[in-house]
Each structure stands twice: as C-alpha cells, then as structure tokens.
C-alpha positions in Angstrom: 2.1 -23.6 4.2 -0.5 -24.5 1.7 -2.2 -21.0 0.6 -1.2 -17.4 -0.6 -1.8 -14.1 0.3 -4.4 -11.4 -1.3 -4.2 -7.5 -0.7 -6.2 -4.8 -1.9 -4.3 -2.1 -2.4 -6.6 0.8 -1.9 -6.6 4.8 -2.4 -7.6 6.5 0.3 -11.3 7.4 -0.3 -11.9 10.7 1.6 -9.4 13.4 1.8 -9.3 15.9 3.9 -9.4 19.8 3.3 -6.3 21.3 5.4 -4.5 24.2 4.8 -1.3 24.1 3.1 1.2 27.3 3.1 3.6 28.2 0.1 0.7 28.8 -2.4 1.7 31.0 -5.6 -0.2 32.8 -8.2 0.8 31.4 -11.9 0.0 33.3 -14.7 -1.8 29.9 -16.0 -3.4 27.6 -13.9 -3.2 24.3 -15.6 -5.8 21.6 -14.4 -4.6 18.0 -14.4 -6.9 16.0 -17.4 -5.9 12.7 -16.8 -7.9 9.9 -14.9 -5.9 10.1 -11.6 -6.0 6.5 -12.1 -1.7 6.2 -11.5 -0.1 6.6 -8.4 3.7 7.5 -7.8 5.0 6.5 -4.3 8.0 7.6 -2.4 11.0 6.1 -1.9 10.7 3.7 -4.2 14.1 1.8 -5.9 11.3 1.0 -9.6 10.1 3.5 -12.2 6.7 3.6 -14.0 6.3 3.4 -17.5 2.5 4.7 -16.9 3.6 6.9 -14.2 6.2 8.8 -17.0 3.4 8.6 -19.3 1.0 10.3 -17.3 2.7 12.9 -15.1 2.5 15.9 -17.0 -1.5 15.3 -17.1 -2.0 13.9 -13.9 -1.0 11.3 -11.6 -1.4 11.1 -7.9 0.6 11.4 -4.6 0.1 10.4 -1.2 1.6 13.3 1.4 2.3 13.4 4.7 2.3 16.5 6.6 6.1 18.1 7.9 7.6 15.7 4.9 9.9 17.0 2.6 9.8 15.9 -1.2 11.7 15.7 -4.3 9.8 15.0 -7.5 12.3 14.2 -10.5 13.1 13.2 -14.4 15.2 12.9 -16.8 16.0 16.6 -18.7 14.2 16.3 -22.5 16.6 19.1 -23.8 14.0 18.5 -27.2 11.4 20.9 -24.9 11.4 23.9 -22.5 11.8 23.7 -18.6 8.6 22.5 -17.2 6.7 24.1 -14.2 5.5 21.8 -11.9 2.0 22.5 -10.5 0.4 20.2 -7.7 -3.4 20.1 -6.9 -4.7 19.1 -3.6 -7.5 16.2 -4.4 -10.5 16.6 -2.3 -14.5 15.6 -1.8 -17.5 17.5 -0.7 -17.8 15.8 2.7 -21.2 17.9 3.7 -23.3 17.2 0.3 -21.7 13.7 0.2 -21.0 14.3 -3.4 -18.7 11.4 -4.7 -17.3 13.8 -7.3 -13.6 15.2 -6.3 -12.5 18.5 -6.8 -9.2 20.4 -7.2 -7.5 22.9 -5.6 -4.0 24.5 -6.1 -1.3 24.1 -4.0 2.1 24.3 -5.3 3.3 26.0 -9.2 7.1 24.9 -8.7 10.1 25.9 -11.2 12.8 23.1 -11.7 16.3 22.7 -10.5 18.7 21.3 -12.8 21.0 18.2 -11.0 23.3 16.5 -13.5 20.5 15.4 -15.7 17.4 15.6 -13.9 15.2 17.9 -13.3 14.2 18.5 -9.6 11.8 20.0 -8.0 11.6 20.4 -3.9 9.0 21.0 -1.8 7.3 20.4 1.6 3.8 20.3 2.9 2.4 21.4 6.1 -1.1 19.5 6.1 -2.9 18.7 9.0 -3.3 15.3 7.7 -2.5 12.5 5.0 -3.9 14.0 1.8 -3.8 13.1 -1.9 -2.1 15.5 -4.6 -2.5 15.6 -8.1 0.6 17.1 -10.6 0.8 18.8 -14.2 3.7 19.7 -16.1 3.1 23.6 -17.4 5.0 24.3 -20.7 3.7 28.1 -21.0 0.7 27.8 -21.6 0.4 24.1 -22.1 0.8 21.2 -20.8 4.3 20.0 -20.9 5.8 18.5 -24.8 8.7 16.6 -23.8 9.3 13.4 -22.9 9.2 12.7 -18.8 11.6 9.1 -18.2 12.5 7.3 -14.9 10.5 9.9 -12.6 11.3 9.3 -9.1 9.6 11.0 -5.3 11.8 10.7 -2.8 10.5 11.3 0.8 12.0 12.3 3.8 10.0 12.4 7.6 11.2 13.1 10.4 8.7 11.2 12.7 9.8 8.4 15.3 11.4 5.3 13.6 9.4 3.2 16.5 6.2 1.5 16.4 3.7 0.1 18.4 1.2 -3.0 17.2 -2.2 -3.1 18.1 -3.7 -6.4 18.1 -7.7 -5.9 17.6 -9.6 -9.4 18.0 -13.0 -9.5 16.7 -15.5 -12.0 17.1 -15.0 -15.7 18.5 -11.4 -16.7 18.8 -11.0 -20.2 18.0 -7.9 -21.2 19.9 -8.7 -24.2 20.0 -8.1 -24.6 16.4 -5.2 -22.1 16.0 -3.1 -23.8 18.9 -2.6 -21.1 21.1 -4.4 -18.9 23.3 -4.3 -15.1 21.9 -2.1 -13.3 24.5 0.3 -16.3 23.6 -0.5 -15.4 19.6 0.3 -11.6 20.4 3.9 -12.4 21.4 4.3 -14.5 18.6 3.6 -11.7 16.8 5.5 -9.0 18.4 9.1 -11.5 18.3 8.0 -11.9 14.5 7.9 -8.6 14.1 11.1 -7.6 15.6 13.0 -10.7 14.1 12.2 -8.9 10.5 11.8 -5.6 10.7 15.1 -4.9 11.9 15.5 -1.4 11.0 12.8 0.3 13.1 11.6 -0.4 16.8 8.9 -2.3 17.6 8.2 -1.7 21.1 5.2 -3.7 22.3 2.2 -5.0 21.2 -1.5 -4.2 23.0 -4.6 -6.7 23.0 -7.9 -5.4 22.3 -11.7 -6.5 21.7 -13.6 -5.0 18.9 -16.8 -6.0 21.0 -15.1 -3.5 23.9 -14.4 -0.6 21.5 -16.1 2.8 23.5 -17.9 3.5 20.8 -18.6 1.0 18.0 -18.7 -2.1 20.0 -21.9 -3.0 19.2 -21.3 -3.8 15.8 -19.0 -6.8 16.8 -20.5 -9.9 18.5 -18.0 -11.2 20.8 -19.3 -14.8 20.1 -19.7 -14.7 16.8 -16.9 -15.7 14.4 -16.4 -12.7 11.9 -15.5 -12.7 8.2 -14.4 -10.1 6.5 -16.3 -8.8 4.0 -19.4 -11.0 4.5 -20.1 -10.1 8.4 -19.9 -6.2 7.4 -20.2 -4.3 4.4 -16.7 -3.0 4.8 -13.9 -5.5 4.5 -11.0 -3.4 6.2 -13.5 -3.3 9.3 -12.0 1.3 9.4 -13.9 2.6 12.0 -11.4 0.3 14.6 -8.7 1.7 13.6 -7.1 4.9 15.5 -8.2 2.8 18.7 -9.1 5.8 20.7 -6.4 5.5 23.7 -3.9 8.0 23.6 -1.1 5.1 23.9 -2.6 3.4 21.1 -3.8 5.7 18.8 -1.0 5.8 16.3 -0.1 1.9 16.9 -0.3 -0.1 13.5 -3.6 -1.5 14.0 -3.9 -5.5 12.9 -7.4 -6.8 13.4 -7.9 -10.3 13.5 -10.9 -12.1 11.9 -11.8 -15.7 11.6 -12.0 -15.6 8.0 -11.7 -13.2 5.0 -14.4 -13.2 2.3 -12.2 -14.5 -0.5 -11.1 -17.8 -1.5 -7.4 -18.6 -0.3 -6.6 -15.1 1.4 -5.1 -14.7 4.9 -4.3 -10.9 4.9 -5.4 -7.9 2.9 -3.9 -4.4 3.0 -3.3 -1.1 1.0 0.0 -0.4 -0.5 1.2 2.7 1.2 -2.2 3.2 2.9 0.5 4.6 5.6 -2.3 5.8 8.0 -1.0 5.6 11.6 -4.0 8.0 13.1 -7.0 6.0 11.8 -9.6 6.2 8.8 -9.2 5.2 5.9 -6.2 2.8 4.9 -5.9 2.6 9.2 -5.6 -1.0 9.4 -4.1 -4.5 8.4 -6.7 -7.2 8.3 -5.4 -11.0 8.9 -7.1 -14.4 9.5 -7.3 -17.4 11.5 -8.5 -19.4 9.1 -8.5 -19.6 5.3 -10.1 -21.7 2.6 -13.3 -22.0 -0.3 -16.5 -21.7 0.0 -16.7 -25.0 1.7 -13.8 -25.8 2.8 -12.5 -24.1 5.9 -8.8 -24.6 7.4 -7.2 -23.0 10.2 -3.4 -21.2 10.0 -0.9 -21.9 12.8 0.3 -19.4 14.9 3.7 -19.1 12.8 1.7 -18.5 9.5 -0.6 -15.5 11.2 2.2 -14.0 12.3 4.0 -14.0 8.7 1.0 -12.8 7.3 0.7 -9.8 9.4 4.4 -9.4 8.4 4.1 -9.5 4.8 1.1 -7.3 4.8 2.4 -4.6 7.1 5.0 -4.8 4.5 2.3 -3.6 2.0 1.2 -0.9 4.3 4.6 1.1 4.5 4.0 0.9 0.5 6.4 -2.4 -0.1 5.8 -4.4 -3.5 5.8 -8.1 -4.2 9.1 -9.0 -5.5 7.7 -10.4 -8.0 4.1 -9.1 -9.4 0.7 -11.0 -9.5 -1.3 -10.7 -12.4 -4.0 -9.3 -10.0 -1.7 -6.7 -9.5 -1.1 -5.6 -13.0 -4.8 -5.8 -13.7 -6.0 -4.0 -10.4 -3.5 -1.2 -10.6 -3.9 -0.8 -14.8 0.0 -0.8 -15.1 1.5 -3.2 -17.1 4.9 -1.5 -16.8 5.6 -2.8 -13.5 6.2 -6.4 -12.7 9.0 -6.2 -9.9 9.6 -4.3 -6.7 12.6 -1.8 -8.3 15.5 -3.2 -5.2 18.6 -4.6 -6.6 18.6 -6.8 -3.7 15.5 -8.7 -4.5 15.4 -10.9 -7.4 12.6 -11.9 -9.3 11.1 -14.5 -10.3 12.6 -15.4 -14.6 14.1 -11.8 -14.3 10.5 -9.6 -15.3 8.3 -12.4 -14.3 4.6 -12.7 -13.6 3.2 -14.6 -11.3 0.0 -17.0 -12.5 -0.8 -18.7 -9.9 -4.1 -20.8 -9.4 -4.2 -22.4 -5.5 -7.5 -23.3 -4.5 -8.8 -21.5 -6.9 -8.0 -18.5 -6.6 -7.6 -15.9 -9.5 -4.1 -14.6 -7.6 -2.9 -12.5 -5.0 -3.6 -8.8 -5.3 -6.4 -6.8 -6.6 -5.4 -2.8 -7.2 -9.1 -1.4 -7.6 -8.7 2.2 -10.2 -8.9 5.4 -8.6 -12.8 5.1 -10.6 -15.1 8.4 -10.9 -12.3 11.2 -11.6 -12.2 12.3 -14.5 -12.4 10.3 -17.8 -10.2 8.2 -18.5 -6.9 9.0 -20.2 -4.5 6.8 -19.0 -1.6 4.9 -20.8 0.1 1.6 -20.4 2.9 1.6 -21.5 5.1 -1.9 -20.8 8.8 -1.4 -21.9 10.5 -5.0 -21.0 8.8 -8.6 -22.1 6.1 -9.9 -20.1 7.5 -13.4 -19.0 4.1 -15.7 -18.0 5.3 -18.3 -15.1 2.5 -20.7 -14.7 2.9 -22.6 -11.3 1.2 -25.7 -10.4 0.0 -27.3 -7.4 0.9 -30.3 -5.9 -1.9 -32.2 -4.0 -1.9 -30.1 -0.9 -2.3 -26.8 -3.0 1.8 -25.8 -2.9 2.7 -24.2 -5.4 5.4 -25.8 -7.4 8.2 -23.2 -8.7 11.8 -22.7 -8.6 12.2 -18.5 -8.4 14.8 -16.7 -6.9 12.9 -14.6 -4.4 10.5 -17.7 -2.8 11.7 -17.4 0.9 11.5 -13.3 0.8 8.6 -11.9 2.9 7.1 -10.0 0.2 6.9 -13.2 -2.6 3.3 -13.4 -3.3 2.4 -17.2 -2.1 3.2 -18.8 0.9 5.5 -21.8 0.7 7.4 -24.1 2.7 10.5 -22.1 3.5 13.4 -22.8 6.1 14.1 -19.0 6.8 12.3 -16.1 5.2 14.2 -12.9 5.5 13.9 -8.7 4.3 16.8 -7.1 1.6 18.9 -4.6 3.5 17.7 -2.2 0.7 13.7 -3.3 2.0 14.6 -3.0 5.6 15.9 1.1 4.5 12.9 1.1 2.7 11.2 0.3 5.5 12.1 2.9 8.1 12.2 6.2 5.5 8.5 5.6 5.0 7.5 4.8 8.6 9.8 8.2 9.4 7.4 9.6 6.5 3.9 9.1 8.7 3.1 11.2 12.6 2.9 8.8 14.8 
C-alpha cells in the first residue's frame, strides 16, 4: 500500500434543543468561560493534560440519550469539594445565528471513591447533544487542581450493526478490480474479521443518484470528489438513508476521490451519529493521489480504509498521533491512544510523515466562534519527532511497534493487521453508547 489515511475529526455543528429531566436550582449559576475548544470522550484508556486544565472552565462532552455517565478526578485535598455543573450547548436554528448559547442542565455534588471524586449522572435527550462543564467552588470557579479526569460511558443499545454502502457517482470497476456488490462483501467479511466484539449483520447497496429525496444532487455518471464536487466534504444529507431497515446502519459513502492529496477515508472522532446529520457518515475512496496524479486502491485497501475510519467514528485514536492531530485538536498533551495494549511508536512518538506530499494524516478543526479563547496546552511527557521517509513508491520507511494495528496512521505493507482486545472492548461500550 503506498498512501496514508486523513480524517477530520469534526464537532458536531448543530445541536439540538431536547428536554432533559433532573434539572436543579443552585444558589450560583456558574457559566463555563473557556473556549469550548477541548473535548473529553468516553471510555477512553488516555488522559488530557488540556482537558484537566480546562474542566473547571469549560470543556465539552458528546451525550447520548438513556446513557449513564461518570465524570471523575483526582481529590486536591488543598481545595473544597467542587460542584459539578453541566450546560447543554445549543444554536438558534430559526435566526440561523452561528453564535451558541447555554443552558443548565445538571449542578451535581461529588462522591468520594478512594481518591477520586465522582460524579453520576444520566441524560434523557431526544438526541446526540453537546454539554459543556464548570467546577463551582462557592461562588467561584473551582481552585484546586483537576488530574487524570476520566468519562466513562455506559449504553445500553444493541451491540449489532448494520453497514450501509452509499455509492455516489461513476463506479470505476474497471479500475478497482471488482464489481461493487462483489466490493460490498469484501467489506462486510472485513468488517466482521476485525471487529470481533460486536455484530455486524449485513451490509445494504445504495445509489446516492436514487436517494428519494436528494438524488438530484448526485450524477450517476459523473465521478464524484469529495469536497470539490460539493461544498460539503462528508456529503450529510445521505446519511440516515430514510428506510426504516437502514436508518441507523453506519453509513460509508463511496466516492471516486477525496479533495486532498494522499487521503482515502475521512471521518469524525466519536461523531457516533447512527440516525443521520451531522457526523452521520464515513467517507472512503476509490482512488487516491495529487493534483495530477490519480491512482486507484484495490478492493482489500477500500475495505481497510473503511475499517480504520469506522474506527475513528466509535471515537478510537491513532496509536500513535499525527502532527495534524496535535495541531487540529490544539492539544499537545496527547500523542497516543491511552490502551496498554497498543504500543507506540518511540514510546510518546509523533508521527512526521511526508508521502506524496502530504502535510499528515488528521486535521482536528477548533470548536472556532464560542467564546474567546482561553485554552491551555499543557504537554507533560517529551515530544519525540519520528521523521519517516519514503522509499520510491511513497512507503513509508519506519520500524514502530504499532505498524500492522488498524488504527496506525499510514498504510503500509503489512502481513496481518489486527485490533488490541482492550480496542475491540473499546469498541462495543461506545457502539452500546449510540440508539440504533
């Protein structure tokens, strides 16, 4: 395989007003100040530096409705108990104002276990919305120190899945090597041979030149590229295909060709949207390249792709971090997935890769208009530079650890790739997380 992946791990951009039950009076009402521009995910094995730096003033969660969460850190016995207040993050859909506002939803006391403090709660929206915490020290925000926070989630939604293979465009089969019912299957066997902790019980064929009511917009004879053939490069409105069997199916669309050099497959991290909208669907190509220079992938390497970015979807990391992804996510303090199963590449590594050239693999864009910016980086370990070459077919030359896991950031030649037992648990908690 001679090219490397490229997501863009996205925040969901509209949110959804539902109600939410549980709501208290405080005696103060304290406001998150800080940019939003941090996100903390569940389940996750890491902890963030920036993440710790900015809870008490604000960083943001993605919440699922019927989903049970804990939200913990260390105890700072140098300060008082906090109180934990979540906002609910959300934008005037009628004026199309791009400005968010807040609204309170949870003022939460902590529990003390061993020597963390805790704090439970559940949500019962009517759909994936984004939160927003402060930490409440009287009147204040909190003073002490919050280390090694941590959200776990728990779902209790179906641990099968369905795929939903959207073709739009031409289909060169020609050039990939199979016909696409035969690249479907592919697909589907892929999918079971890795994720082996959920279900993955079929796989549909559709035509985004068929779609009931947006069909229009997509030539069936026409190859499409993403981001060039429309404005919008995660092609939303096709996912949530509106059949009732396939309305909560992982939607993959297929395109000829995405608008940036060397990328096969783009996706949010934890865009976990099962129902359609934003952060809906998983976007992977036939073909990959520069500007003018166009080749196609083989059946085997489509399929891997829409592995590894599906991967992304249910909010999995690279194992070992791109410097696109520090710079798009503005968090220096992470450079590894957090599983003790997955090394990394030189221990904290960071991958500098330059194939085709291409600046590397992920782009994190910030949150952007709410409010100013506050936000602290805060990395804690070294930051070890691995600069890979290419040989003359654009392979990148390394020797890391973590090179034939699905979730490495560049494609290489590898005799078996395989999933960590402690990404395959991963794995099903946060599809368990999501209504489908």
């Amino acid at each position: 395989m001679v090219h490397f992946f490229e997501k863009f791990f996205v925040m969901l951009g509209m949110v959804l007003l539902a109600a939410c039950s549980e709501e208290s009076d405080p005696d103060v009402v304290l406001y998150p100040d800080g940019d939003g521009r941090f996100m903390l995910y569940p389940n996750e094995g890491l902890t963030s530096d920036s993440v710790d730096a900015n809870l008490a003033h604000g960083v943001l969660m993605r919440v699922h409705p019927k989903a049970n969460y804990e939200l913990s850190f260390e105890v700072d016995s140098t300060a008082d108990e906090p109180q934990l207040q979540l906002f609910r993050l959300w934008q005037n859909e009628r004026t199309g104002d791009s400005k968010y506002g807040l609204s309170q939803v949870r003022v939460l006391e902590p529990k003390i276990v061993g020597n963390r403090y805790v704090f439970s709660f559940n949500c019962e929206e009517n759909d994936v919305s984004l939160w927003m915490t402060s930490l409440a020290e009287g009147s204040d925000f909190y003073s002490g120190h919050t280390r090694h926070t941590k959200l776990v989630g728990k779902g209790g939604f179906s641990d099968h899945l369905a795929l939903n293979l959207i073709q739009v465009g031409d289909y060169d089969a020609f050039a990939v090597g199979v016909l696409l019912d035969s690249l479907a299957d592919e697909i589907l066997q892929t999918f079971r041979r890795y994720y082996k902790s959920v279900n993955i019980d079929t796989i549909y064929i559709r035509y985004a030149h068929e779609h009931p009511t947006v069909g229009k917009n997509y030539p069936a004879d026409e190859p499409w590229v993403a981001g060039r053939s429309s404005d919008d490069i995660y092609l939303t409105e096709l996912g949530g295909w509106p059949e009732k069997a396939l309305n909560n199916a992982l939607d993959l669309v297929l395109v000829q060709r995405i608008a940036k050099d060397g990328v096969t497959g783009i996706s949010g991290l934890f865009s976990a949207n099962l129902g359609g909208g934003e952060g809906s669907t998983v976007v992977i190509a036939t073909h990959f390249g520069e500007s003018y220079f166009e080749k196609a992938n083989s059946s085997s390497d489509i399929a891997m792709t829409a592995v590894h970015e599906a991967g992304h979807f249910f909010g999995l990391r690279h194992t070992t971090a791109t410097e696109s992804d520090l710079m798009g996510t503005e968090d220096y303090s992470i450079y590894e997935d957090g599983f003790e199963d997955t090394p990394n590449c030189a221990g904290s590594g960071v991958v500098n890769a330059k194939i085709f050239g291409a600046a590397s693999t992920d782009i994190v864009p910030a949150t952007g208009s709410y409010p100013p910016s506050r936000g602290q980086n805060l990395p804690s370990r070294g930051l070890y530079r691995v600069q890979f070459t290419a040989d003359g077919f654009g392979r990148a030359e390394t020797k890391c650890p973590d090179v034939d896991n699905i979730m490495y950031p560049i494609v290489e030649d590898v005799t078996e790739w395989k999933l960590s037992p402690q990404q395959l648990a991963f794995l099903r908690k946060n599809l368990m997380l999501i209504p489908h």
